[in-house]
CHARMM-style PDB file with segment names, atoms N, HN, CA, C and O in Angstrom:
ATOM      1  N   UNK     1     -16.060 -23.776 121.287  1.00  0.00      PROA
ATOM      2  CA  UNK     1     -15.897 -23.539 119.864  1.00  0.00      PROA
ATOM      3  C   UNK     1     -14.415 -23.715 119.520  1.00  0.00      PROA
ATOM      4  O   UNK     1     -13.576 -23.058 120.136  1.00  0.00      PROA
ATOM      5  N   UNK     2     -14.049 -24.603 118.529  1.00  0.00      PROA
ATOM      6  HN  UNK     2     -14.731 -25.137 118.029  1.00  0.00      PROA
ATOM      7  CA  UNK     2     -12.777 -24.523 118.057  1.00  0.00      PROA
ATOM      8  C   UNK     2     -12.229 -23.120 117.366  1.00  0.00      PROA
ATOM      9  O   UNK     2     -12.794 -22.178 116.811  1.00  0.00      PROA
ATOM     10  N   UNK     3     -11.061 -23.394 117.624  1.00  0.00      PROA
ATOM     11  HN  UNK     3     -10.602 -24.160 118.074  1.00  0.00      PROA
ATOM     12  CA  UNK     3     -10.065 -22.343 117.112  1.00  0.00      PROA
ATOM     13  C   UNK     3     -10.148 -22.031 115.423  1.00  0.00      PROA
ATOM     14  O   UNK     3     -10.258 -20.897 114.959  1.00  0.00      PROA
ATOM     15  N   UNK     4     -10.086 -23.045 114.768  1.00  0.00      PROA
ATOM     16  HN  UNK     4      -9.996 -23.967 115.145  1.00  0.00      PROA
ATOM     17  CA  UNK     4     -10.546 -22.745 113.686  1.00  0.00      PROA
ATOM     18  C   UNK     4     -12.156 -22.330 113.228  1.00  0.00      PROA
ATOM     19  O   UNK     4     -12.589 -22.113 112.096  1.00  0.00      PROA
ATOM     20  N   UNK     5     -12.701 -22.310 114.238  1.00  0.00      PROA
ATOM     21  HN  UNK     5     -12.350 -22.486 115.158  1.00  0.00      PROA
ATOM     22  CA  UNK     5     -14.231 -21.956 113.840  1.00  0.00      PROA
ATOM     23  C   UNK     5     -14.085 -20.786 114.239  1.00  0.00      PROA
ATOM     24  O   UNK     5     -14.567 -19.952 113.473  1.00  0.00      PROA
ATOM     25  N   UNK     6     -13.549 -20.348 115.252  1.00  0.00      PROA
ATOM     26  HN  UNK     6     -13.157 -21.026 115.874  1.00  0.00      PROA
ATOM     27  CA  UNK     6     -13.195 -18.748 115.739  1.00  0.00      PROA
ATOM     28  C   UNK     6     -12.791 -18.167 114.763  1.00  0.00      PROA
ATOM     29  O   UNK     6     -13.463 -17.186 114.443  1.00  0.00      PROA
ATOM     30  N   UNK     7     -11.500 -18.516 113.846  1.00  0.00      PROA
ATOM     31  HN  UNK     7     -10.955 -19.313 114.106  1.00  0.00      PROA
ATOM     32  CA  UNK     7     -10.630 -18.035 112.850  1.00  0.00      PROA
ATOM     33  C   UNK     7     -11.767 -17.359 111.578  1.00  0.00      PROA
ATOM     34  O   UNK     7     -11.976 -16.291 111.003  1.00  0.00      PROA
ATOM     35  N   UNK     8     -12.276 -18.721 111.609  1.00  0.00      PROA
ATOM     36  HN  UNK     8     -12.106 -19.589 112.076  1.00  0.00      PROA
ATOM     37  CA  UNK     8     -13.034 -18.360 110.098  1.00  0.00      PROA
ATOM     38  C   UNK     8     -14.070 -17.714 110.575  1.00  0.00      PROA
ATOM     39  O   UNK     8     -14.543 -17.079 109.633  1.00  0.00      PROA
ATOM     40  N   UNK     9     -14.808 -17.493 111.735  1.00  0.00      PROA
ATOM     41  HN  UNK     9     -14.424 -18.009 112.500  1.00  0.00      PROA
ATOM     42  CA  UNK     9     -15.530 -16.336 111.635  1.00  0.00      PROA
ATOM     43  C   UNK     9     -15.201 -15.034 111.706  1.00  0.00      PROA
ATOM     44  O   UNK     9     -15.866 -14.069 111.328  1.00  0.00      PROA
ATOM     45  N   UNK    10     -13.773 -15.067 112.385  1.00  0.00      PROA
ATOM     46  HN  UNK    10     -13.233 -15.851 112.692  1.00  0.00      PROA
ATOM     47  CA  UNK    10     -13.000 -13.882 112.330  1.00  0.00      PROA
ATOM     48  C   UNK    10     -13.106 -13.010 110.803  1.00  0.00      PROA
ATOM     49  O   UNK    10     -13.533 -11.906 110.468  1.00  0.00      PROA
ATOM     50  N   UNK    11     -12.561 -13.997 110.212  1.00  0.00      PROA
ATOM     51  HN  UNK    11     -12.214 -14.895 110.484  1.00  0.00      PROA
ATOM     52  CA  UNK    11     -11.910 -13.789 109.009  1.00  0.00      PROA
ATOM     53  C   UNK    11     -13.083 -13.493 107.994  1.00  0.00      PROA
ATOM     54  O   UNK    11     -12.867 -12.731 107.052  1.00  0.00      PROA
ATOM     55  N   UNK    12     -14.307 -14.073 108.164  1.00  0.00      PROA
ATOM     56  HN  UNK    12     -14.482 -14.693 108.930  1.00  0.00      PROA
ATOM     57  CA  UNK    12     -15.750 -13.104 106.902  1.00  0.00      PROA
ATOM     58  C   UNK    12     -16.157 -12.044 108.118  1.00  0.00      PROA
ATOM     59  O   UNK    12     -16.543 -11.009 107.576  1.00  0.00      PROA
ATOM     60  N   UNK    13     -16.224 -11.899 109.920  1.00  0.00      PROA
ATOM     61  HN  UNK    13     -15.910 -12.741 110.361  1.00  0.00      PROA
ATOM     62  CA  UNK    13     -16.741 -10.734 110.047  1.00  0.00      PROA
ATOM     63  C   UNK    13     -15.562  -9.662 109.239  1.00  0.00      PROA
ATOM     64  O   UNK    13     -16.000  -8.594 108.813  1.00  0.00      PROA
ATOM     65  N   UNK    14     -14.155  -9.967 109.060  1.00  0.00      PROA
ATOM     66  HN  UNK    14     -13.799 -10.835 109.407  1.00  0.00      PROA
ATOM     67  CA  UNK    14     -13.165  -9.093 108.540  1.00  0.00      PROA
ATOM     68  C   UNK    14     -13.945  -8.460 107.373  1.00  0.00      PROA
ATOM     69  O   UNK    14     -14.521  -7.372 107.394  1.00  0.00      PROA
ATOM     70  N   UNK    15     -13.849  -9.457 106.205  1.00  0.00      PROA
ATOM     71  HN  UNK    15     -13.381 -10.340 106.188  1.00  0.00      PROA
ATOM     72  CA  UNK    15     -14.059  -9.384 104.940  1.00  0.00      PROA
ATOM     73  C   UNK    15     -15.767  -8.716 105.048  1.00  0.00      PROA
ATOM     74  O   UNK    15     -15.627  -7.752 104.295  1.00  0.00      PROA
ATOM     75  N   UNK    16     -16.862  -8.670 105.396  1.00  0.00      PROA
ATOM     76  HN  UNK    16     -16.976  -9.453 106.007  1.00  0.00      PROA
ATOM     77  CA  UNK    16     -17.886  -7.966 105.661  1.00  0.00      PROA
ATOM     78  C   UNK    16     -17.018  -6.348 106.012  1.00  0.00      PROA
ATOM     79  O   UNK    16     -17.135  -5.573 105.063  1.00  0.00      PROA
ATOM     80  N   UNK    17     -16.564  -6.031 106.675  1.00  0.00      PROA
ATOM     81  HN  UNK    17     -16.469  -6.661 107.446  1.00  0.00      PROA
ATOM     82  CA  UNK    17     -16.665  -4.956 107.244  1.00  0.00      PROA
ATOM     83  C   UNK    17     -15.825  -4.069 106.299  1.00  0.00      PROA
ATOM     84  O   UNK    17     -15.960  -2.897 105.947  1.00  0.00      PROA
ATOM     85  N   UNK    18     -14.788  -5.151 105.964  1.00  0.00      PROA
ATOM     86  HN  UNK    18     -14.678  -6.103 106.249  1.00  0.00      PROA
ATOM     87  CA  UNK    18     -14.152  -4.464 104.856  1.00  0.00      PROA
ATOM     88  C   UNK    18     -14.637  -3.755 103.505  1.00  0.00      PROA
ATOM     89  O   UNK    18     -14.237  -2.751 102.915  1.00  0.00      PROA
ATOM     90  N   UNK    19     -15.802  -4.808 103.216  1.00  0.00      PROA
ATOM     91  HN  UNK    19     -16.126  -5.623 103.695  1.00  0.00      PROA
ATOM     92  CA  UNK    19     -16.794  -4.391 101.806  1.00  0.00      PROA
ATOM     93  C   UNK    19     -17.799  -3.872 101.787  1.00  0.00      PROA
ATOM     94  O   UNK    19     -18.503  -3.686 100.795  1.00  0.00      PROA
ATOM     95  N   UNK    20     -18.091  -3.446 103.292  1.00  0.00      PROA
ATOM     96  HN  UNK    20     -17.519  -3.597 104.098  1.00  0.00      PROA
ATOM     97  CA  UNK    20     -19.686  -2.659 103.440  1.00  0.00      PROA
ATOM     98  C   UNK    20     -19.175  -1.574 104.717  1.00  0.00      PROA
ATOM     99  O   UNK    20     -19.692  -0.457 104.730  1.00  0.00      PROA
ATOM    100  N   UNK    21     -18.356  -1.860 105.570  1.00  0.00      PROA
ATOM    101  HN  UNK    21     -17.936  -2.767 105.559  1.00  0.00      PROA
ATOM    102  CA  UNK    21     -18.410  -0.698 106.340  1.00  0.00      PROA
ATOM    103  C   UNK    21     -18.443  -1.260 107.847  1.00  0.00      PROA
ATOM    104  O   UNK    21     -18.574  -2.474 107.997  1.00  0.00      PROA
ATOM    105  N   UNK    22     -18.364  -0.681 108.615  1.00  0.00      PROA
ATOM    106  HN  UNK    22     -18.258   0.305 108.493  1.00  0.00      PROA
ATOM    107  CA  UNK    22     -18.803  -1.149 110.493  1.00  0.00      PROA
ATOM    108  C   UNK    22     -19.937  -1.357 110.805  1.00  0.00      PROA
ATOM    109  O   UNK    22     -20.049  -2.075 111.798  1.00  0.00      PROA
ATOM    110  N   UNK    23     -21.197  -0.884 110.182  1.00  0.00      PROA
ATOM    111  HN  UNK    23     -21.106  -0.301 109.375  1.00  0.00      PROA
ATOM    112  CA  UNK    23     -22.435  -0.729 110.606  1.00  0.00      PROA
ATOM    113  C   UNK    23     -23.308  -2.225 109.572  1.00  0.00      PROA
ATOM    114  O   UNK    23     -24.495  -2.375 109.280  1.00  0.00      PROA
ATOM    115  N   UNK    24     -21.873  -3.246 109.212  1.00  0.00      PROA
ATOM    116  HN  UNK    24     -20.910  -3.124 109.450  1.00  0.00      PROA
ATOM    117  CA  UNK    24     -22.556  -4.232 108.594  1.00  0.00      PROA
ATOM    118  C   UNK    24     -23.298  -5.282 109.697  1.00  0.00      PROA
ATOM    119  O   UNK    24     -22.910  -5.268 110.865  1.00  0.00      PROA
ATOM    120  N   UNK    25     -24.342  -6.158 109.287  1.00  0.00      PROA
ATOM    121  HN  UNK    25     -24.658  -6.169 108.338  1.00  0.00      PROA
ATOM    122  CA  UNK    25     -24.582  -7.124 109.953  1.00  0.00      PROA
ATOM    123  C   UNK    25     -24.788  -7.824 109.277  1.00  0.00      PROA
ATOM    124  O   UNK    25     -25.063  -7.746 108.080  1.00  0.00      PROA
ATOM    125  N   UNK    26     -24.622  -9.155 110.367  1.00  0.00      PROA
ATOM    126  HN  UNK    26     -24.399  -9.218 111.340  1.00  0.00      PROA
ATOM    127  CA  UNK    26     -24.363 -10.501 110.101  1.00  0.00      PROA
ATOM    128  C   UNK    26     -25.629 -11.673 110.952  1.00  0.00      PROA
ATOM    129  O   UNK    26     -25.994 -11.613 112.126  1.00  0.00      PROA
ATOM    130  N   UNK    27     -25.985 -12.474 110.092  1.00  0.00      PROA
ATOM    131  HN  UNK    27     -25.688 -12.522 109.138  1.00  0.00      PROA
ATOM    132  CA  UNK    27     -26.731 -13.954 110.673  1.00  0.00      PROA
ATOM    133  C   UNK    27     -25.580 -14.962 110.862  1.00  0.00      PROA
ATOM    134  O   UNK    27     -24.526 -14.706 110.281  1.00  0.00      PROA
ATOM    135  N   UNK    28     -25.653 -15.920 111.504  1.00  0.00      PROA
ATOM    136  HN  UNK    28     -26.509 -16.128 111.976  1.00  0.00      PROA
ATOM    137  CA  UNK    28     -25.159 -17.031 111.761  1.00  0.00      PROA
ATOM    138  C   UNK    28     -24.841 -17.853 110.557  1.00  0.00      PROA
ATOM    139  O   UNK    28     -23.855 -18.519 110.241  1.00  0.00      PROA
ATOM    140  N   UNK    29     -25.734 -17.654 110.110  1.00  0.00      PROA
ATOM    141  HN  UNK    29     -26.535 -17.114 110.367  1.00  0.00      PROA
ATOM    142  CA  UNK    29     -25.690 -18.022 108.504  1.00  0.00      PROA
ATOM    143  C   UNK    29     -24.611 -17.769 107.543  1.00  0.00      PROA
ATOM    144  O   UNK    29     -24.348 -18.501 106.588  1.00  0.00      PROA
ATOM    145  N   UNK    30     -24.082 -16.824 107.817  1.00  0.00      PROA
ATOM    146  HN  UNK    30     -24.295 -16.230 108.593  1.00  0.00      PROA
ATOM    147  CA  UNK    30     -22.909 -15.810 106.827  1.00  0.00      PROA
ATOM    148  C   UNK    30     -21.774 -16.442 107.204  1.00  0.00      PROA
ATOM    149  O   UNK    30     -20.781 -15.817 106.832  1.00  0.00      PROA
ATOM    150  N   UNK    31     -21.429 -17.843 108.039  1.00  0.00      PROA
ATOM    151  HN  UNK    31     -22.236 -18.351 108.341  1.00  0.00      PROA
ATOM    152  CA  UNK    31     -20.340 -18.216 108.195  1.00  0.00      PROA
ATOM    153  C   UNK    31     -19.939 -19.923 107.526  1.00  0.00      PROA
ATOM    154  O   UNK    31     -18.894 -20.551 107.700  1.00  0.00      PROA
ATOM    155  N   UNK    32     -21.399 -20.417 106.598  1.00  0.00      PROA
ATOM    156  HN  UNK    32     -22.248 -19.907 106.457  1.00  0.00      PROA
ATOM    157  CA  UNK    32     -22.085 -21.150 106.251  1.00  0.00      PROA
ATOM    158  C   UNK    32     -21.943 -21.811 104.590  1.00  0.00      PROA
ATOM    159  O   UNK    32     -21.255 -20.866 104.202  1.00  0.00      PROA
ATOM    160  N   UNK    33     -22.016 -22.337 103.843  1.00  0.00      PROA
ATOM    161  HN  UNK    33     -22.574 -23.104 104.159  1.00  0.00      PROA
ATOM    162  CA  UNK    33     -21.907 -21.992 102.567  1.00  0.00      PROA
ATOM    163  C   UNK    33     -23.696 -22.873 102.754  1.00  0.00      PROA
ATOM    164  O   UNK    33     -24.062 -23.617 103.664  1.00  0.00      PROA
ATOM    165  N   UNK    34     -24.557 -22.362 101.401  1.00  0.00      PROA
ATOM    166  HN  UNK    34     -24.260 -21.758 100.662  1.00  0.00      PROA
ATOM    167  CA  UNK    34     -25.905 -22.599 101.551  1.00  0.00      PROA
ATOM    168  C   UNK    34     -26.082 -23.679 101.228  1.00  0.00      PROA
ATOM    169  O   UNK    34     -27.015 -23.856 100.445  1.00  0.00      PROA
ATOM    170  N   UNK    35     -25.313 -24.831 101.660  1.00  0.00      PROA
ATOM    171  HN  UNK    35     -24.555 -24.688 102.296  1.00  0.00      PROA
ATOM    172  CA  UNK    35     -25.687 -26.086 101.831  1.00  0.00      PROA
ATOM    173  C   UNK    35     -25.787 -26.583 103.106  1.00  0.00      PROA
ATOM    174  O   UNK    35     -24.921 -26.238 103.910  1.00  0.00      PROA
ATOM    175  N   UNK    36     -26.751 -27.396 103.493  1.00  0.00      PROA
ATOM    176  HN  UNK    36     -27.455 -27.676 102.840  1.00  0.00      PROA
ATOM    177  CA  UNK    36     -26.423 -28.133 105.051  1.00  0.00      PROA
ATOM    178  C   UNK    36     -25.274 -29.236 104.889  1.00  0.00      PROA
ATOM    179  O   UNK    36     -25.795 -30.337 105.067  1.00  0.00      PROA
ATOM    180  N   UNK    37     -24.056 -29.341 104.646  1.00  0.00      PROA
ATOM    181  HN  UNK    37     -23.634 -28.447 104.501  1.00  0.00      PROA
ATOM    182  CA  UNK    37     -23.194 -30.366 104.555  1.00  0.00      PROA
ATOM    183  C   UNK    37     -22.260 -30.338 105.882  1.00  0.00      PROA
ATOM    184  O   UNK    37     -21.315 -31.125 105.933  1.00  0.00      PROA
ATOM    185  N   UNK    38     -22.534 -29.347 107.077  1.00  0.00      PROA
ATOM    186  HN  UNK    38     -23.302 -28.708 107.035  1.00  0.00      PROA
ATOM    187  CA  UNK    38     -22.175 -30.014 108.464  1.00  0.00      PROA
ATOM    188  C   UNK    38     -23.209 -29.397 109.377  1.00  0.00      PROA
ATOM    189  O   UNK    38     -23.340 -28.272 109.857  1.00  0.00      PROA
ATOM    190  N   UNK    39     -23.842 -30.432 109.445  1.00  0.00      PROA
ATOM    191  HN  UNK    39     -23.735 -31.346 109.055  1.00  0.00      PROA
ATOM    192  CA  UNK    39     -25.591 -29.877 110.491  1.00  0.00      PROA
ATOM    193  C   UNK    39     -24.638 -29.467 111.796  1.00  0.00      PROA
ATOM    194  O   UNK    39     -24.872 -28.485 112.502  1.00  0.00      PROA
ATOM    195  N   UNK    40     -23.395 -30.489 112.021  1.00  0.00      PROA
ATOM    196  HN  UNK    40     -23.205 -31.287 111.448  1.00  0.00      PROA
ATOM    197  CA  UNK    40     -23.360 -30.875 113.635  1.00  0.00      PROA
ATOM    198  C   UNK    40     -22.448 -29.270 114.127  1.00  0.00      PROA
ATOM    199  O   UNK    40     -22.536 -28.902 115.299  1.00  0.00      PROA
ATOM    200  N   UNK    41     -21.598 -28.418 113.081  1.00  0.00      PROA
ATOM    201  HN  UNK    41     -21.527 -28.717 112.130  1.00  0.00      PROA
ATOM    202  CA  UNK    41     -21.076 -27.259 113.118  1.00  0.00      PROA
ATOM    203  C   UNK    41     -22.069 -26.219 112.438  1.00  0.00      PROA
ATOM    204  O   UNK    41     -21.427 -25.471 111.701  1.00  0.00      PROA
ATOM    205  N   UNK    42     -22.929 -26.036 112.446  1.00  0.00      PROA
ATOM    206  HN  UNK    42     -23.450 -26.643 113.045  1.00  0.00      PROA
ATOM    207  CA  UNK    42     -24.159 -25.091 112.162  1.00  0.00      PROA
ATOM    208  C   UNK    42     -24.805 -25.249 113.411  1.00  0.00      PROA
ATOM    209  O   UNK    42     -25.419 -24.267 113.829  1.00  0.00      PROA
ATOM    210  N   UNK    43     -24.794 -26.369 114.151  1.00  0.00      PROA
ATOM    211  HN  UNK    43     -24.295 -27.167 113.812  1.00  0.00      PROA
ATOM    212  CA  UNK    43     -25.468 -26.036 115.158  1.00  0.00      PROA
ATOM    213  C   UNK    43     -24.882 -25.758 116.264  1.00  0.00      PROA
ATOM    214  O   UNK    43     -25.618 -25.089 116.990  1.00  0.00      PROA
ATOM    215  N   UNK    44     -23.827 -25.992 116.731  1.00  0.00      PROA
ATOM    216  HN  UNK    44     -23.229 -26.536 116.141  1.00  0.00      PROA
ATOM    217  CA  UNK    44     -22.936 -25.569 117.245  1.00  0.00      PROA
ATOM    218  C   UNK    44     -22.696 -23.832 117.549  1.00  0.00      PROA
ATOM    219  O   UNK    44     -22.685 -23.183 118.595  1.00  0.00      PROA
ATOM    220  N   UNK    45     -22.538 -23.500 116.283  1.00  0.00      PROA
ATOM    221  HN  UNK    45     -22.546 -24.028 115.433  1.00  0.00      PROA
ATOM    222  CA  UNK    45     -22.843 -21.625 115.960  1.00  0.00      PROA
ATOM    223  C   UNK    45     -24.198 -21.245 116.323  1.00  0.00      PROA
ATOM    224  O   UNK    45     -24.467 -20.188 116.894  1.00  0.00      PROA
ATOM    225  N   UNK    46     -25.029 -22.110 115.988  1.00  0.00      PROA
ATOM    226  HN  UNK    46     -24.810 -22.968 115.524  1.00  0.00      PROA
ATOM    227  CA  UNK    46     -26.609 -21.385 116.402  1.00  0.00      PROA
ATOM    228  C   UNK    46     -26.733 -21.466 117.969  1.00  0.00      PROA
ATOM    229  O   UNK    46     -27.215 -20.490 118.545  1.00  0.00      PROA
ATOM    230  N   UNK    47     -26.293 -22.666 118.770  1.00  0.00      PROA
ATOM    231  HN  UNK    47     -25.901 -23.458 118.303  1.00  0.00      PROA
ATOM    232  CA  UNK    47     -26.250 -22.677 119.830  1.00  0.00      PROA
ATOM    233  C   UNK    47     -25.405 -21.615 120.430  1.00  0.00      PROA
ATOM    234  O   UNK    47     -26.031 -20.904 121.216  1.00  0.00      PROA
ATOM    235  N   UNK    48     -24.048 -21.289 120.261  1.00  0.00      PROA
ATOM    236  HN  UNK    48     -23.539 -21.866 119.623  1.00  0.00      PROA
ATOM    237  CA  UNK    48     -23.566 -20.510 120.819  1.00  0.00      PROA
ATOM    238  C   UNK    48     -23.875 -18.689 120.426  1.00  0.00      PROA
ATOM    239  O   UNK    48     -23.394 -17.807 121.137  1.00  0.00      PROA
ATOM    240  N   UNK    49     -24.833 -18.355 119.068  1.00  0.00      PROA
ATOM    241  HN  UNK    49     -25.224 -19.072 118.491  1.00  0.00      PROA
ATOM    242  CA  UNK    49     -25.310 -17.409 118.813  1.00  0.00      PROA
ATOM    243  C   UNK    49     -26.590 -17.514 119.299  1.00  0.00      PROA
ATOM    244  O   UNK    49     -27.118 -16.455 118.959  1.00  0.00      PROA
ATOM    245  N   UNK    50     -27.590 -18.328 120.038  1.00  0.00      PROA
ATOM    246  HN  UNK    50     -27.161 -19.188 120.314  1.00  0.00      PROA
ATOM    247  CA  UNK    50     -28.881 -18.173 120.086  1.00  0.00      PROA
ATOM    248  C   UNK    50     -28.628 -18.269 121.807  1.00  0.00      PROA
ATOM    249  O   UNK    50     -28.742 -17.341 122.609  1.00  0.00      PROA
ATOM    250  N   UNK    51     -28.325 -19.413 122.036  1.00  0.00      PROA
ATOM    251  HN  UNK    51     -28.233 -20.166 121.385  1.00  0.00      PROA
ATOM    252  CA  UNK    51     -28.725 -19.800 123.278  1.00  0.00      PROA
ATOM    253  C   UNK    51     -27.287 -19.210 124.091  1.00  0.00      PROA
ATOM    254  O   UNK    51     -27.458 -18.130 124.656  1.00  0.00      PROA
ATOM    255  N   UNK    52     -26.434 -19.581 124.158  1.00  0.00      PROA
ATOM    256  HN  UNK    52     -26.295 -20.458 123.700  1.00  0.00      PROA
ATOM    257  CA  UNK    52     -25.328 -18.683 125.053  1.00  0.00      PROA
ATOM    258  C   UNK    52     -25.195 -16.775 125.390  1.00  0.00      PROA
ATOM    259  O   UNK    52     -24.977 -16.080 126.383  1.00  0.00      PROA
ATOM    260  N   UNK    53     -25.537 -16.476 123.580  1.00  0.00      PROA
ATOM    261  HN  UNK    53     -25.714 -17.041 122.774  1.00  0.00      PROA
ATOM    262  CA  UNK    53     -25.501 -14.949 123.975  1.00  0.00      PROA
ATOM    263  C   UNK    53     -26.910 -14.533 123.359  1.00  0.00      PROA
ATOM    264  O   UNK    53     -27.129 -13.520 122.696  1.00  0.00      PROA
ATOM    265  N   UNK    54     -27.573 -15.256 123.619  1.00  0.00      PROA
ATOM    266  HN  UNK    54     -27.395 -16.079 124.158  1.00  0.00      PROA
ATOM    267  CA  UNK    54     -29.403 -14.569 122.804  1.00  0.00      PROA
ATOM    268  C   UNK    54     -29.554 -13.257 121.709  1.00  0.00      PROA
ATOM    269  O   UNK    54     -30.426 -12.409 121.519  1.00  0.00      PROA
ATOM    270  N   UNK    55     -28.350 -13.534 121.152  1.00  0.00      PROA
ATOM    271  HN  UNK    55     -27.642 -14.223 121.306  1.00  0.00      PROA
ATOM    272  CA  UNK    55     -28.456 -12.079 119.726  1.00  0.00      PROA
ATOM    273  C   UNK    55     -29.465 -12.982 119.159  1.00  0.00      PROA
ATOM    274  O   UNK    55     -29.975 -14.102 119.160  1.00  0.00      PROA
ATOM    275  N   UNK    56     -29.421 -11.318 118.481  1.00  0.00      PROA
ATOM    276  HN  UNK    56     -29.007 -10.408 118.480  1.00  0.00      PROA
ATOM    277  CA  UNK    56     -30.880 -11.359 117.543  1.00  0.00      PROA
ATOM    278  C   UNK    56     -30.373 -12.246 116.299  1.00  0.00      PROA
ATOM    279  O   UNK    56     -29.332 -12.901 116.234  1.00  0.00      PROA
ATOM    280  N   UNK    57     -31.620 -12.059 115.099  1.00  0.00      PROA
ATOM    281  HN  UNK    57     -32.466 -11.528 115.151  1.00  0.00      PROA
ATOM    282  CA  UNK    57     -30.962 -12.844 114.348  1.00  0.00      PROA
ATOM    283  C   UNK    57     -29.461 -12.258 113.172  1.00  0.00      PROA
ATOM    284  O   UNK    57     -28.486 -12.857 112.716  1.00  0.00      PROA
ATOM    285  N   UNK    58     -29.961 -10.837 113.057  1.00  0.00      PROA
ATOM    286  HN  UNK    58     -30.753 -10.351 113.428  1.00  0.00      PROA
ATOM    287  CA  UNK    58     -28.525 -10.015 112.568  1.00  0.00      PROA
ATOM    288  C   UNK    58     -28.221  -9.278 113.884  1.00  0.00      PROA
ATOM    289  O   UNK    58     -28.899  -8.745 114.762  1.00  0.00      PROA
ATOM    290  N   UNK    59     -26.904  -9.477 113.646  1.00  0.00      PROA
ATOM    291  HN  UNK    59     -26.353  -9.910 112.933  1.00  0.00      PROA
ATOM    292  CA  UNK    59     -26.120  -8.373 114.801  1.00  0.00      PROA
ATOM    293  C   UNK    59     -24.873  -7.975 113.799  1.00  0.00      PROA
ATOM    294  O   UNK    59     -24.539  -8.599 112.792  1.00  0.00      PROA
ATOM    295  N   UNK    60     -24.323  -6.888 114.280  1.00  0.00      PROA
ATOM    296  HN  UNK    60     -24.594  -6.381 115.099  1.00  0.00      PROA
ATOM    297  CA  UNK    60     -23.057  -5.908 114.171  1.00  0.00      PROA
ATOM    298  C   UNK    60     -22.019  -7.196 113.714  1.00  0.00      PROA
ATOM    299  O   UNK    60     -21.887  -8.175 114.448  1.00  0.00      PROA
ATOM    300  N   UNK    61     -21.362  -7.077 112.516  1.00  0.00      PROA
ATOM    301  HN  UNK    61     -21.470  -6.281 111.919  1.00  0.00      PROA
ATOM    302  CA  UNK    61     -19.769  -7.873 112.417  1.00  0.00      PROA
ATOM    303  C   UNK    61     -18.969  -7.634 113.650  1.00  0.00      PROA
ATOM    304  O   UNK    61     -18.501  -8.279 114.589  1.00  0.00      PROA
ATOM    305  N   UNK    62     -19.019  -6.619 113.289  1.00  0.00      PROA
ATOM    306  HN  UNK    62     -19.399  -6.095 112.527  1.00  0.00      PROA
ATOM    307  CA  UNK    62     -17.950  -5.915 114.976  1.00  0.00      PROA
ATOM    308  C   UNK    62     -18.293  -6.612 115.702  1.00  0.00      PROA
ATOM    309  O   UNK    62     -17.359  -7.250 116.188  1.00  0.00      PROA
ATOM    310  N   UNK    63     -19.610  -6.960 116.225  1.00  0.00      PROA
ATOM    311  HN  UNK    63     -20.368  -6.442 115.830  1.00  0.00      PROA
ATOM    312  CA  UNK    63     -20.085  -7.266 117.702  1.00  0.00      PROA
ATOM    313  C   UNK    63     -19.847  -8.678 117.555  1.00  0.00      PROA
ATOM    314  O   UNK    63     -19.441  -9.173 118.606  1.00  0.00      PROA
ATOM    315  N   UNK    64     -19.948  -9.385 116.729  1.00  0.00      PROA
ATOM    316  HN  UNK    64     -20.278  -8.983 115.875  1.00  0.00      PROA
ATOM    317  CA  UNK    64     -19.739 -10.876 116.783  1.00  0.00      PROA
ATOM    318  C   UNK    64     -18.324 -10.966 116.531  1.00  0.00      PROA
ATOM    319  O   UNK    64     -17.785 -11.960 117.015  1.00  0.00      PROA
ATOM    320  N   UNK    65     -17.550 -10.121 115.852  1.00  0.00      PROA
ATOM    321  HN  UNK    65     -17.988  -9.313 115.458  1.00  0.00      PROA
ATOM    322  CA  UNK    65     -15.767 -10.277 116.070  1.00  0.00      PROA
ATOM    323  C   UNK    65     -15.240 -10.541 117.346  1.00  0.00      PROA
ATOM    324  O   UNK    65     -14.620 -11.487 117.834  1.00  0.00      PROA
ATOM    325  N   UNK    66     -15.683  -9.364 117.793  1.00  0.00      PROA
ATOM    326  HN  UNK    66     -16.186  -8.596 117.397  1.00  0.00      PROA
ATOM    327  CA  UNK    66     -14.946  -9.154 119.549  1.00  0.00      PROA
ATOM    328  C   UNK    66     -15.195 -10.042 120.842  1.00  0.00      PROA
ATOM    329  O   UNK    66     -14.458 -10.094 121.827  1.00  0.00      PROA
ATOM    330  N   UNK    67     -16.915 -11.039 120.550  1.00  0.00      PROA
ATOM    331  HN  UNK    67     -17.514 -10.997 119.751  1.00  0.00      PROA
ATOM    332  CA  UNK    67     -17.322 -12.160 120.887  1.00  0.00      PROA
ATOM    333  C   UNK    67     -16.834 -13.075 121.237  1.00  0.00      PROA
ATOM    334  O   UNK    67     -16.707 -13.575 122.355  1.00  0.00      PROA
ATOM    335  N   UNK    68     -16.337 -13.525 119.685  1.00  0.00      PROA
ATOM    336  HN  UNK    68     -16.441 -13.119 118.777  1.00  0.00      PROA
ATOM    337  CA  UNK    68     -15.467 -14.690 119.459  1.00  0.00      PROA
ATOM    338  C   UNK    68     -13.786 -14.297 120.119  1.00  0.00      PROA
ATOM    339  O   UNK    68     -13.161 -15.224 120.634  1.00  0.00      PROA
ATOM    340  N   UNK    69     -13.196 -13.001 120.059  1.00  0.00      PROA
ATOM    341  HN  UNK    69     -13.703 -12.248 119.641  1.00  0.00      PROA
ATOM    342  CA  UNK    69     -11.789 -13.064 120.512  1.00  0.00      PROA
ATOM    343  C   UNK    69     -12.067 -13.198 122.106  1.00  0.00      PROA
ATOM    344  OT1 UNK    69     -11.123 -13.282 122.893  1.00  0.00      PROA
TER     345      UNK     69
END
């Protein structure tokens, strides 16, 4: 995963936790805007959220922060 894909997921699990609390969760999806305009980096995230660490489909911000660092 690139560094900037790390960053920016960093940076909305931030902004989630900030506006709802620690006990927020997150889909793969939430790093996404609701268009498919890059299949090949959506899948990329699903692969490394599905198949590398088999989370569910929401997990903890926290837990996907500390993931990625």
């Amino acid at each position: 995963m690139t560094q900037s894909l790390k960053d920016k997921i960093i940076t909305v699990c931030n902004k989630k936790i900030e506006q709802k609390g620690v006990n927020v969760g997150l889909s793969f999806y939430a790093f996404f805007s609701n268009k498919n305009d890059n299949p090949e980096l959506l899948m990329e995230v699903a692969t490394w959220w599905i198949m590398e660490h088999k989370l569910d489909h929401f997990e903890k911000a926290i837990k996907i922060k500390n993931l990625v660092k």
